[in-house]
N, C-alpha and C positions, 0 to 999 in steps of 0.2 A: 541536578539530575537532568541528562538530555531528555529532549521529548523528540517524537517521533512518528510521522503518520505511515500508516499503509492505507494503499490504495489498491481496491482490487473486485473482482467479480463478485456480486452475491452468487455463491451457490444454489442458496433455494428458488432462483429463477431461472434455474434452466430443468423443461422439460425431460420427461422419457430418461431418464436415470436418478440415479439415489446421491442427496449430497453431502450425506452424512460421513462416508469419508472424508471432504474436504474439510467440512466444520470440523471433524475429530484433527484432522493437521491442523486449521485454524489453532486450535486451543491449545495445541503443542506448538504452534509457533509462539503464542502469548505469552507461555509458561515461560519459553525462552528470553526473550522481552526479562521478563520477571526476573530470572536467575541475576541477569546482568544488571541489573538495579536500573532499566529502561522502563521511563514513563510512556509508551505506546496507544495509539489510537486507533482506532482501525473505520475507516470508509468502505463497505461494501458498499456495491452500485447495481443496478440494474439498468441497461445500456438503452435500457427504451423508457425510462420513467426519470428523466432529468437529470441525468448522471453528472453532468456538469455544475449544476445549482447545486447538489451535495456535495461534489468533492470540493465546490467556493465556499461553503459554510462549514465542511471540514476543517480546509487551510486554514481560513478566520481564526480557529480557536488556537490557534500556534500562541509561541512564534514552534515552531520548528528547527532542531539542528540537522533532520533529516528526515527526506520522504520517499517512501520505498514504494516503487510501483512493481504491481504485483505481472507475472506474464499471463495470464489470463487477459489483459488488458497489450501487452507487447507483442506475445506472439501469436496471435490467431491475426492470420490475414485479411480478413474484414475490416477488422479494426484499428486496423495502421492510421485512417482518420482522426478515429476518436483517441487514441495512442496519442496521438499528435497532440491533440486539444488538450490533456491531462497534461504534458508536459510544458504547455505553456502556460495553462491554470497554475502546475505549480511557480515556474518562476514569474508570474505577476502576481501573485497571493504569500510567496513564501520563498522571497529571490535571495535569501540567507542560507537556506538551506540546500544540505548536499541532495542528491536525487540519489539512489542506487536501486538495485534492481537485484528481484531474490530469484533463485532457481522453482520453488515449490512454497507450498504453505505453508510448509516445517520453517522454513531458514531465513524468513525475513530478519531476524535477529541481527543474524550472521551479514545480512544484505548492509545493514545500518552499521554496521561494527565495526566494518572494513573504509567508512567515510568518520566514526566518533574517533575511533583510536588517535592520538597523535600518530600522524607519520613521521616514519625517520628523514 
């Protein structure tokens, strides 16, 4: 069974809105995990409370065949730094695995699927 981390924002640390939509796609991106017979992990982070030191004792628990960094983490402008940092995290913690990159919290599934699949 592959395994598979996601890497990505906690929701419940950010201010002045409600995260319970995200958690509710969190849990339908799982399910999907699930469907496809994917052993998944999930790293949320809070970018001011050591985000680095978890997502290194995430990697540890691999090995990983693939780690999906979530855009919460890619595309907000701020965080091109720490962007940066995750993806070197993973390839010195988890330099076997594929990296891909999902659109929303629904489809990291789909993010991982498109690196397990054999390619033609």
């Amino acid at each position: 069974m592959a395994q598979v981390l996601v890497i990505g924002l906690d929701p419940a640390t950010f201010t002045d809105w409600d995260p319970e939509p995200v958690h509710a796609a969190i849990a339908r991106g799982r399910a999907r995990f699930e469907e496809h017979g994917i052993d998944a992990a999930y790293c949320l982070v809070d970018v001011d409370r050591e985000p680095e030191t978890a997502i290194t004792e995430a990697l540890q628990h691999g090995p990983y065949s693939c780690v999906v960094i979530g855009g919460g983490i890619r595309k907000h402008e701020p965080y091109l730094e720490f962007f940066e940092r995750v993806i070197n995290l993973v390839r010195r913690h988890a330099p076997d695995a594929a990296i891909a990159f999902n659109s929303t919290p629904d489809d990291p599934a789909d993010a991982a699927l498109r690196w397990l699949r054999p390619r033609p």
